[in-house]
N, C-alpha and C positions, 0 to 999 in steps of 0.2 A: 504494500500500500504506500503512497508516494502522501506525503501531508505537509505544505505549504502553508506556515502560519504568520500573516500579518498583525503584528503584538506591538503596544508598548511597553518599553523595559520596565516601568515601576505602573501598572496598572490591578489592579483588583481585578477587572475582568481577565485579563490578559496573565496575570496568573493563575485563576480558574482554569484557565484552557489549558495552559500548562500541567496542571496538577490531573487536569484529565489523561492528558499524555503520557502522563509520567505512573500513573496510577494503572494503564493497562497497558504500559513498559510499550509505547509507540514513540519510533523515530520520527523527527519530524524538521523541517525547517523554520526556521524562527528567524522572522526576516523583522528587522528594527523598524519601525515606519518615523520614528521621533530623529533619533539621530542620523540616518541615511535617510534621505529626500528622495531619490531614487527606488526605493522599497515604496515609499508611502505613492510615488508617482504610477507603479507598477499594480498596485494594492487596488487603487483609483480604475485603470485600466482594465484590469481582470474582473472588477465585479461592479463596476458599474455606477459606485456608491464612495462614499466618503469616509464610511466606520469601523473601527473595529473593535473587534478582534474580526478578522476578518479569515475564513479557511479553507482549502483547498484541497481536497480530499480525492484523487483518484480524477481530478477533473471537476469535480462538481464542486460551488462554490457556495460556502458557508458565509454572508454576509450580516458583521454587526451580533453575534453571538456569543453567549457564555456556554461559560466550561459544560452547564447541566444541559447545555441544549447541545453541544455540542456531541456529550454521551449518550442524551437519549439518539440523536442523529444516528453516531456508529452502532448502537446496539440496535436500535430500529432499521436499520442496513445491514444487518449482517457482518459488519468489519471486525465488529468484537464481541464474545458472548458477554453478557452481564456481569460483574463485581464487584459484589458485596460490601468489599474493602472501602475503607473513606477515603476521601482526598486528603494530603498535607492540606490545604487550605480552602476555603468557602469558595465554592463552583460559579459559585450566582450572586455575585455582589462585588459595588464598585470600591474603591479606596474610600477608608471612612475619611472626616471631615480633620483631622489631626495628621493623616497622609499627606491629603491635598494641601495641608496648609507648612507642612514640610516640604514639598516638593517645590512650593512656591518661592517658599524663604532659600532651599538651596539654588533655584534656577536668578532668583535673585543678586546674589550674591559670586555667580559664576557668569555674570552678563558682561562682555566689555566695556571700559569705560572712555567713551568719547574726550577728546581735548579738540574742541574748535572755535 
């Protein structure tokens, strides 16, 4: 199974879908859409749409999905039988609100500073 995953690197969703991967031991591609521009341009292309987690599955594209949609997806397909097992972390939920506001303060702080 070939599995193309449009993520970003610190996202709640984006590691649900992860933790679904890693939960039924699938190899997958984890293409950065934040830091490569190119990823996110490609991301855009293939499905049409602006969101993600966005996936790629054997060709058929997973658009704007969490990890549990993404599980029920391959087990409603046949890619994977069911299991049981939990995920390291919440399938279906985004960064809480003390993430986002970490993420802000670091991206803050790592901005260039202009002299003009």
């Amino acid at each position: 199974m070939k599995i193309t995953a449009y993520l970003k690197p610190s996202c709640g969703w984006s590691r649900g879908v992860r933790a679904v991967f890693q939960k039924y031991g699938l190899s997958f591609e984890d293409k950065d859409i934040i830091n490569v521009p190119a990823n996110y341009a490609e991301m855009v292309q293939v499905s049409g749409q602006s969101l993600q987690p966005t996936i790629v599955v054997d060709g058929t594209v997973l658009a704007d999905v969490s990890g549990e949609e993404v599980e029920r997806w391959l087990v409603s397909n046949h890619k994977v039988s069911h299991n049981e097992a939990p995920a390291a972390v919440p399938t279906n939920s985004a960064c809480s609100d003390a993430e986002h506001a970490a993420q802000r303060a670091a991206a803050s702080q790592s901005q260039a500073i202009r002299f003009f």
